[in-house]
Phi, psi and omega in degrees: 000311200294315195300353178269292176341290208300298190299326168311291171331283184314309183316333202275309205331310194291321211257359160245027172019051136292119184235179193244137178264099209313124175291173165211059160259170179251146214282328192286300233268151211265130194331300184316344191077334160290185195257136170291131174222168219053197189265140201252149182228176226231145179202124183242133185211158191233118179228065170094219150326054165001323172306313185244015159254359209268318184323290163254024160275288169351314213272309178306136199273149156094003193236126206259312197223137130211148176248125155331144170173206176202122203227162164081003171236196170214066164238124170277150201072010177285206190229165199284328170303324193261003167242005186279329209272325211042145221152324188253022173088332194273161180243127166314128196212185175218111266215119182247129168262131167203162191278136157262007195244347202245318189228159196238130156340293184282020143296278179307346174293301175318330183255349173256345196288302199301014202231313175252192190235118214242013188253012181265179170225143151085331186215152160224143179028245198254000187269146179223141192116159217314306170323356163236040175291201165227112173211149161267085166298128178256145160260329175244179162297330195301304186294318167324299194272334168277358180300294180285009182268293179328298188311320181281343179287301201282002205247272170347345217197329192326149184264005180195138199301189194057167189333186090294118186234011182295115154323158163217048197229143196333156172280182184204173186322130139253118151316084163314136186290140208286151216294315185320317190277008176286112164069062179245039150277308175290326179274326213205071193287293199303317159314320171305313162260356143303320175313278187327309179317296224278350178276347165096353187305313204278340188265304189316335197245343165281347162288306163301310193239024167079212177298342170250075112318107137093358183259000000 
């Protein structure tokens, strides 16, 4: 679904003969340019598109890095074709560096719930299939119980009917995503919110969660 969006998209991209100027910044390196100092901890989460989960983690003060990818499956090594295809298990996801003296896990837990749509299996907005579930990988315990502290909080207090069905399960091996899908918000803006438009995400999620969509 998204390569058909995407080819529409380029045409109009092309008939207004607007292009994007490629970044060449990289996901290790910390926003600020500076050197990060104390200890950083790692937070992985799969809301669909990788594209449109990078955007607003990226934003957060105290969040160093995130990178696009793909984790939760067992094919070593895929390629964006072979999980796009599905088969190989895995959910596109985005694999987050932060500061823990500057932002809290459960910050980002708040900011990744407000991005996706936790009441589907299997799909987000228009993209469909495993490889586009919704999960909350954890790396410690600590993170394990606030995951699961969230979720009965938001499945108690949710602004809109049905389940919660959003995974809650160990991390596993992550992949980085091949460098074109890094930051493809930023290189390739207008596609990128032709994407978003046209895939239903930004109404889909203001329907659910109202004015904190996306917050």
């Amino acid at each position: 679904m998204r390569n058909a969006i995407l080819i529409t998209g380029v045409l109009i991209a092309l008939s207004a003969a607007v292009f994007a100027v490629r970044s060449n910044s990289t996901a290790d390196t910390a926003k600020t340019g500076q050197p990060v100092q104390g200890k950083l901890e790692t937070a992985t989460f799969a809301g669909g598109c990788f594209w449109c989960m990078e955007h607003p983690f990226d934003e957060l003060p105290g969040v160093v890095s995130v990178t696009s990818g793909y984790t939760g499956g067992h094919k070593k090594n895929p390629t964006y074709e072979e999980v796009s295809a599905g088969g190989t298990g895995h959910a596109e996801s985005v694999q987050i560096i932060y500061d823990p003296s500057k932002i809290g896990y459960e910050k980002l837990l708040a900011v990744y719930w407000h991005n996706i749509d936790p009441t589907v299996k299997d799909r987000q907005f228009c993209d469909s299939g495993h490889q586009y579930r919704s999960a909350i990988f954890y790396h410690t315990e600590e993170q394990r119980k606030a995951a699961l502290k969230s979720r009965e909080a938001l499945q108690m207090n949710k602004p809109f009917p049905g389940q919660i069905v959003t995974e809650i399960t160990p991390a596993t091996e992550f992949y980085p995503a091949e460098e074109y899908h890094q930051h493809y918000y930023k290189k390739n803006p207008i596609r990128y919110r032709f994407y978003r438009s046209s895939c239903g995400r930004d109404n889909r999620l203001k329907e659910l969660w109202g004015n904190q969509a996306g917050h």
